[in-house]
C-alpha positions as CSV (number, residue, x, y, z in Angstrom):
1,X,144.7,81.1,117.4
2,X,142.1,78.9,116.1
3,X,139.8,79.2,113.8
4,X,136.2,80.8,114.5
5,X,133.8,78.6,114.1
6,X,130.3,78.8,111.7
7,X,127.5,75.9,111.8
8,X,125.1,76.5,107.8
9,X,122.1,75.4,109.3
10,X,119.6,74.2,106.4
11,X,117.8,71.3,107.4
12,X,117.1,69.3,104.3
13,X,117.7,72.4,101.8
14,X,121.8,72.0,102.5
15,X,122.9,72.3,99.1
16,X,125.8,73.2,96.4
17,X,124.4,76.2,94.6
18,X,124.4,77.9,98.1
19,X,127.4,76.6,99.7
20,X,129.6,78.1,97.3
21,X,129.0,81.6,98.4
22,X,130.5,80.1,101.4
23,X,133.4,78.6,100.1
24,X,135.7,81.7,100.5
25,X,135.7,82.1,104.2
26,X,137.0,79.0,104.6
27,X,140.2,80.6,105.3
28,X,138.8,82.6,108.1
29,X,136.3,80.4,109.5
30,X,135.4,76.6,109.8
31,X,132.7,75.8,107.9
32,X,130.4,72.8,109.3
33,X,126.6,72.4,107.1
34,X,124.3,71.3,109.5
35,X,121.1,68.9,107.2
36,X,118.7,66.3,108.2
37,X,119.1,62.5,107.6
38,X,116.8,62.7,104.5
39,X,117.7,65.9,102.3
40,X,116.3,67.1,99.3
41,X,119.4,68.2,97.4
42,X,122.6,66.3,97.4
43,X,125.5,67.3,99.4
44,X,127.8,64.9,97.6
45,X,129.8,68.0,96.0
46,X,129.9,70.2,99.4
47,X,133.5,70.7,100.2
48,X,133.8,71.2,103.9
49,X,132.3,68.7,106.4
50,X,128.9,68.2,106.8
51,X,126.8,66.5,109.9
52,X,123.3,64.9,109.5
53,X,120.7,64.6,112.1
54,X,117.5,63.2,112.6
55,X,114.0,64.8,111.5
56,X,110.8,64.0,112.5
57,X,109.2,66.2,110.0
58,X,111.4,65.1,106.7
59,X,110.7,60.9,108.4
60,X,107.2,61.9,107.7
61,X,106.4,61.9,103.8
62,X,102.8,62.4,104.1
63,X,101.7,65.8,103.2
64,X,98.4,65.2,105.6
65,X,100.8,64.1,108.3
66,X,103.5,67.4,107.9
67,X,100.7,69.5,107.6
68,X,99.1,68.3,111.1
69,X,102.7,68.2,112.3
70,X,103.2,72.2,111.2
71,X,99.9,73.5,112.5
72,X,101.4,72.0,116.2
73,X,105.1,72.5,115.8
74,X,104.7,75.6,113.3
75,X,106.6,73.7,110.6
76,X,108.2,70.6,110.4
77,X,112.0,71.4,109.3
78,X,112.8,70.0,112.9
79,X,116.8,68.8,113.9
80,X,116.6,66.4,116.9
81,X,119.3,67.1,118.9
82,X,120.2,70.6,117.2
83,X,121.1,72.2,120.6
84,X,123.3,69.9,121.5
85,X,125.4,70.3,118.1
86,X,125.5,74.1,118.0
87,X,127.4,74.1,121.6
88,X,130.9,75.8,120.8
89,X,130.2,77.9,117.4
90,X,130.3,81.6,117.1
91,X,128.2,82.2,114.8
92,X,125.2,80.0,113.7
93,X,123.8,81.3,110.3
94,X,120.0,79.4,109.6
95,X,117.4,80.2,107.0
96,X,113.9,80.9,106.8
97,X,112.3,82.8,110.6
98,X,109.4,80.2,109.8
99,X,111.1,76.7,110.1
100,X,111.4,75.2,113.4
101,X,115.6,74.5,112.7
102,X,116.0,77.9,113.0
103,X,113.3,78.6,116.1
104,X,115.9,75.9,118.0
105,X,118.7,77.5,117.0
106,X,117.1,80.6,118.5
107,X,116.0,78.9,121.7
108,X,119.8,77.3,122.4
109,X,121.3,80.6,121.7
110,X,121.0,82.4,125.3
111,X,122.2,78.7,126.5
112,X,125.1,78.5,123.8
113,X,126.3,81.8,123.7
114,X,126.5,82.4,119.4
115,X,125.3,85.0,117.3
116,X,122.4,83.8,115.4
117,X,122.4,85.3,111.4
118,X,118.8,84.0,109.4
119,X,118.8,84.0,105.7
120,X,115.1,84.5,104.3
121,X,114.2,84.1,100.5
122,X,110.1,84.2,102.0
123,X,108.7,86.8,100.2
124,X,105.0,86.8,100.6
125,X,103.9,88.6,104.0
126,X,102.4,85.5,106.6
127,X,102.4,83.3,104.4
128,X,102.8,80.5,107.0
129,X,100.1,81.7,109.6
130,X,99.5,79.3,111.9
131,X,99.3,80.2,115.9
132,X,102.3,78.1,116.6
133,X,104.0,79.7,113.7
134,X,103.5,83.2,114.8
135,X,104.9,82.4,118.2
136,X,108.4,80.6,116.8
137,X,108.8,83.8,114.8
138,X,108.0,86.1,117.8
139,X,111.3,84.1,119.2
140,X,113.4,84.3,116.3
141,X,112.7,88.0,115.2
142,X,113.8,88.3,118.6
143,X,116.7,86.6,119.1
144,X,118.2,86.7,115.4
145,X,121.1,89.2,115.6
146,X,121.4,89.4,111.1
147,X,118.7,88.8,108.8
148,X,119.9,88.5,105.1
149,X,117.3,89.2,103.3
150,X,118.1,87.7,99.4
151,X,115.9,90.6,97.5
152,X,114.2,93.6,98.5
153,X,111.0,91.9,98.4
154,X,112.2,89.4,101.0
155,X,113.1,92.6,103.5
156,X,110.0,93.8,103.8
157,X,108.3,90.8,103.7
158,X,110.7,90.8,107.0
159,X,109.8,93.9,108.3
160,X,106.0,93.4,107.8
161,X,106.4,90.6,109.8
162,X,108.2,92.5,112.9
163,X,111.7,91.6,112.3
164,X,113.9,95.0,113.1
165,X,114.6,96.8,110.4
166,X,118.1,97.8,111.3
167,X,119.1,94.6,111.7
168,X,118.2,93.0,107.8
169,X,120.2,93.7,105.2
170,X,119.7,92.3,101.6
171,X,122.7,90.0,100.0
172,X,121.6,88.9,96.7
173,X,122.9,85.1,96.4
174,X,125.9,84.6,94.3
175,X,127.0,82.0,91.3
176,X,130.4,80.7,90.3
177,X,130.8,83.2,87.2
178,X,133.9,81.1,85.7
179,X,131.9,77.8,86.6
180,X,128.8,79.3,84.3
181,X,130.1,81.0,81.5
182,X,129.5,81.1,77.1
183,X,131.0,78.1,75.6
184,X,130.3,76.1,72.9
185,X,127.9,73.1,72.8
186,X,129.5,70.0,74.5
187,X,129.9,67.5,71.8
188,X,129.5,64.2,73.7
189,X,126.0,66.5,75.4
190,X,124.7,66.9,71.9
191,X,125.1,63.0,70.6
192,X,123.5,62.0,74.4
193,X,120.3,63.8,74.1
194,X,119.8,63.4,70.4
195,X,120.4,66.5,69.0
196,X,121.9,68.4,66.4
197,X,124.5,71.5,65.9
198,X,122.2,73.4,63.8
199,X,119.3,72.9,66.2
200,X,117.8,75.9,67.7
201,X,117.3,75.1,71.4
202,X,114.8,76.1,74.3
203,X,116.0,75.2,77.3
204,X,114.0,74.5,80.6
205,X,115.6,73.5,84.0
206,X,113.8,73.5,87.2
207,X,112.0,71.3,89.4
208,X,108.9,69.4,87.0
209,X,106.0,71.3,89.3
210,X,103.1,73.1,88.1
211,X,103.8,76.4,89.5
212,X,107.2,76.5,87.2
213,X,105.2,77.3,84.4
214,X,105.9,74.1,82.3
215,X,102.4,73.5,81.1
216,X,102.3,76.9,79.5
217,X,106.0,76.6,78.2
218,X,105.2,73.4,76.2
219,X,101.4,75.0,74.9
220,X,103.6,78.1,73.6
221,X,106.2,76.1,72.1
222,X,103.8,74.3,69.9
223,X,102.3,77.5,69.0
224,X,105.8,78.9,68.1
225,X,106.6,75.3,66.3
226,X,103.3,75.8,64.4
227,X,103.8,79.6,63.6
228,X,107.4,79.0,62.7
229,X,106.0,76.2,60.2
230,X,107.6,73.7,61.8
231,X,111.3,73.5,61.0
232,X,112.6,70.5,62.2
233,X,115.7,72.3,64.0
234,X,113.1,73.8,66.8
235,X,114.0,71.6,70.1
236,X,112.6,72.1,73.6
237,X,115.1,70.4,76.4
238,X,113.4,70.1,79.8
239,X,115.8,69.2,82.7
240,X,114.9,68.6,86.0
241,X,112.8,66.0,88.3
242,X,109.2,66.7,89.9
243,X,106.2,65.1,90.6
244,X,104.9,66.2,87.5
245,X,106.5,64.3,85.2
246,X,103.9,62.0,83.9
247,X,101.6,64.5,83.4
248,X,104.3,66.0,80.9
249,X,104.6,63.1,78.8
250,X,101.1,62.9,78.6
251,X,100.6,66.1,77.3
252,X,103.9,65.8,74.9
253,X,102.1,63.2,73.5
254,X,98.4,65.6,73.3
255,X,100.4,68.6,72.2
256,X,102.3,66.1,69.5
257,X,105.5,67.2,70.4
258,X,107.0,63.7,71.0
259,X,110.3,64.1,68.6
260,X,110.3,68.2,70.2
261,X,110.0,68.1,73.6
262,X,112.7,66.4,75.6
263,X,112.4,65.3,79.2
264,X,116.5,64.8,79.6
265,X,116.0,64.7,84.0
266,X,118.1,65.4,86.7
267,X,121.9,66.0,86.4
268,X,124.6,67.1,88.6
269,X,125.5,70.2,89.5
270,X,128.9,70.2,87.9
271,X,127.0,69.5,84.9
272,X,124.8,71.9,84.8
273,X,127.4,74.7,82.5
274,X,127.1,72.5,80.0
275,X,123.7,72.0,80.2
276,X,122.9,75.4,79.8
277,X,125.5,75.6,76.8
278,X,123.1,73.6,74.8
279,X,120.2,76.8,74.9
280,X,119.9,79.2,72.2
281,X,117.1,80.2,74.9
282,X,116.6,80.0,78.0
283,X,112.5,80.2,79.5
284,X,111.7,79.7,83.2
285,X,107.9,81.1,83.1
286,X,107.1,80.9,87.3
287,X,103.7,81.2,88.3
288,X,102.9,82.5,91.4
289,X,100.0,80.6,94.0
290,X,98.8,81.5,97.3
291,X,101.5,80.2,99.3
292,X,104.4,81.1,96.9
293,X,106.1,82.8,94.4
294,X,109.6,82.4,93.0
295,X,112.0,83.7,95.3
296,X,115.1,84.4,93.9
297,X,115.5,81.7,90.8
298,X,119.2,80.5,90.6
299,X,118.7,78.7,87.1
300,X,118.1,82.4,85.9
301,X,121.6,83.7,87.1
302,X,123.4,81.1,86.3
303,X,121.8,81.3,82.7
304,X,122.5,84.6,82.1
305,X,126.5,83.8,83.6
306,X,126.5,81.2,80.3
307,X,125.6,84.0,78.2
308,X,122.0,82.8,76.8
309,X,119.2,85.0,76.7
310,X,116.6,84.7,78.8
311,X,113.1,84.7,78.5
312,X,111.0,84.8,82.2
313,X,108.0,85.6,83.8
314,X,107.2,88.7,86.5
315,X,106.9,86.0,89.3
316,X,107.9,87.2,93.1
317,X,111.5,88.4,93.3
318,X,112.3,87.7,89.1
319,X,112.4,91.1,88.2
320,X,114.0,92.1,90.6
321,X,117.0,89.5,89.4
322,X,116.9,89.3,85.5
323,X,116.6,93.7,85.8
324,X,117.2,94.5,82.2
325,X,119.0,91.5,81.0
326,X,115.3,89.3,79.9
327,X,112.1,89.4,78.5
328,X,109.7,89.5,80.9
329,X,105.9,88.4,80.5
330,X,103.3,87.8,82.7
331,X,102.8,84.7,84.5
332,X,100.3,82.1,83.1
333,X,99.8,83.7,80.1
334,X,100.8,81.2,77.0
335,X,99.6,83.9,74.8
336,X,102.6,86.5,75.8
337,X,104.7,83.8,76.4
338,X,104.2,82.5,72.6
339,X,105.0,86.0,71.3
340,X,108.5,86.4,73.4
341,X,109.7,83.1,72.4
342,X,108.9,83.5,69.2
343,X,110.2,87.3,68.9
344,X,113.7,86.3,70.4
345,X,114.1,82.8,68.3
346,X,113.4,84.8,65.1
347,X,116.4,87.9,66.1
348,X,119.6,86.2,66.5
349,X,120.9,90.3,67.0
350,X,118.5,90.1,69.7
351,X,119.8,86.7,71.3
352,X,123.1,87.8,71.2
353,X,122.1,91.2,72.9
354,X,120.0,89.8,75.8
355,X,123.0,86.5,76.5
356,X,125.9,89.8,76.3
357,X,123.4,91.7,79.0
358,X,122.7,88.5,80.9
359,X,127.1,87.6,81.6
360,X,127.1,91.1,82.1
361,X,124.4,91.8,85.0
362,X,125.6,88.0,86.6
363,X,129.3,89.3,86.7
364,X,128.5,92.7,88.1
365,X,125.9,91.5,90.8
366,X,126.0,87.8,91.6
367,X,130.1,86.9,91.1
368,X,130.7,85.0,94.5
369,X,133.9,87.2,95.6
370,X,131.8,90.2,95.8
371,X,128.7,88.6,98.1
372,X,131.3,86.2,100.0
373,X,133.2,89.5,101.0
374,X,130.0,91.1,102.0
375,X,129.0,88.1,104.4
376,X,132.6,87.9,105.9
377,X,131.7,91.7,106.6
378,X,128.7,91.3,108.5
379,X,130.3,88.3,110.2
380,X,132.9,90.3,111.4
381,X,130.5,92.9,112.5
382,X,128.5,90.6,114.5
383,X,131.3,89.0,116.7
384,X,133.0,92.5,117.1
């Protein structure tokens, strides 16, 4: 008998982090990631084939053009030739009801014969408006057999937006728990980004945009430095790539945190445990705008699953993540943000308390068996 087959349909969000809540079924069902030619994560580390196909919308890297292009289309997270592909699968599994990958995939379902499963991590209710939008999702509430729905927030941000509620159930993403775990600082990690073993370290890692909070992370980490008087162990670490990164050197340099604050980029995934090793804290303060608010936030499991503690903002879905395992202040507010950095720095009881709470919570809710046994459930239920 052969294998049942399941196309991962992410346009140019295909990436590792996700995948490996996947990786377990691959002994019941072939696994095939679906991206686009131009993809904003790398797939280099996804282990189980992958096929690539043209986008209009990702060939387009002019926000004024993508914009006109959503406002006709709905969104521009197109796959040319996406219908074709999907002919022979059982199940097709796509994210988001608002990109236009997913309205194909609903459209070629009636012709193709799958079950179509959606994964959403939108959480704010219409926040993609536009006429053409509301008609895709008209088709895809429709046809969409499964919503997953990553947090609460997310399901009735669903159900708001008329997708059945009996058919969305929420599956909190999962992270590699033996990948991510408490180890020591990585010796060769230290020399590399000029540090030292008695340094005390605040670590950032996301993308380098605004709305991740960095500008207020580096104004309350010279307050702390300042309030602290300045020991020379105090380090911030920022990892990660973004638009903006000059803008972060520049106010390094205002803030005079220039031997401080360390922009260390982009690394890969596989690296990313040790990364995290390096923290004696770990800060992602979010900030939410009008067209979004932090989702789900991986860099915080995967954090608390090395054991640090975690310091975060109440931003979208966060609470719902972190639970009792962080501090939590409120988005763009230095002030608060100065006061929990410096409150956890100073308790090393309390670090050790909040990094113990952290492994425990990502072990108990977000180990991959657990969620990948959950989706080869509902898998099962839809093709029964």
């Amino acid at each position: 008998m052969s294998q049942l087959r399941i196309a991962i349909v992410r346009g140019p969000n295909l990436n590792r982090w996700e995948m490996q809540n996947f990786l377990p079924l691959q002994n019941d069902f072939r696994l095939t990631g679906i991206t686009s030619l131009r993809h904003n994560f790398s797939i280099d580390e996804i282990p189980f084939e992958v096929q690539s196909l043209f986008s209009v919308g990702q060939a387009l890297r002019s926000r004024f053009l993508r914009s006109a292009l959503a406002r006709r289309w709905g969104d521009y997270h197109d796959l040319q030739g996406l219908s074709r592909v999907l002919a022979g699968y059982d199940i097709v599994h796509s994210a988001e009801t608002s990109y236009y990958c997913t309205y194909q995939a609903a459209v070629a379902k009636k012709r193709q014969g799958f079950k179509l499963a959606v994964t959403v991590w939108e959480n704010i209710p219409f926040s993609m408006n536009f006429p053409a939008t509301r008609r895709m999702k008209e088709v895809v509430n429709r046809e969409t057999d499964l919503f997953i729905a990553v947090t609460e927030r997310s399901r009735q941000t669903l159900i708001l937006e008329g997708a059945p509620p009996e058919r969305v159930q929420v599956v909190m993403p999962g992270v590699d728990t033996a990948h991510f775990h408490p180890q020591r600082r990585d010796p060769a990690l230290v020399r590399r980004f000029g540090l030292d073993d008695s340094d005390l370290v605040v670590l950032f890692v996301a993308n380098l945009y605004w709305e991740k909070g960095i500008f207020d992370l580096l104004v309350a980490f010279r307050r702390v430095w300042d309030r602290l008087g300045r020991p020379g162990r105090l380090k911030l670490l920022i990892a990660g790539k973004g638009k903006e990164h000059a803008r972060i050197v520049e106010w390094i340099g205002l803030l005079g945190l220039t031997d401080r604050a360390l922009l260390i980029g982009g690394h890969p995934y596989s690296l990313m445990p040790a990364i995290h090793s390096l923290a004696d804290v770990f800060v992602l303060p979010s900030i939410p705008t009008r067209a979004w608010q932090e989702q789900f936030g991986y860099v915080l499991v995967e954090s608390m699953a090395s054991g640090k503690a975690v310091v975060t903002s109440r931003c979208g879905s966060i609470p719902e993540v972190v639970g009792e395992a962080a501090v939590l202040t409120d988005p763009a507010d230095f002030l608060g943000l100065t006061t929990a950095l410096e409150d956890v720095l100073t308790d090393s009881a309390r670090r050790e308390e909040l990094g113990r709470l952290g492994r425990e919570r990502a072990i108990s809710q977000f180990s991959i068996e657990p969620v990948s046994k959950k989706l080869r459930s509902l898998y099962s239920a839809l093709l029964s």
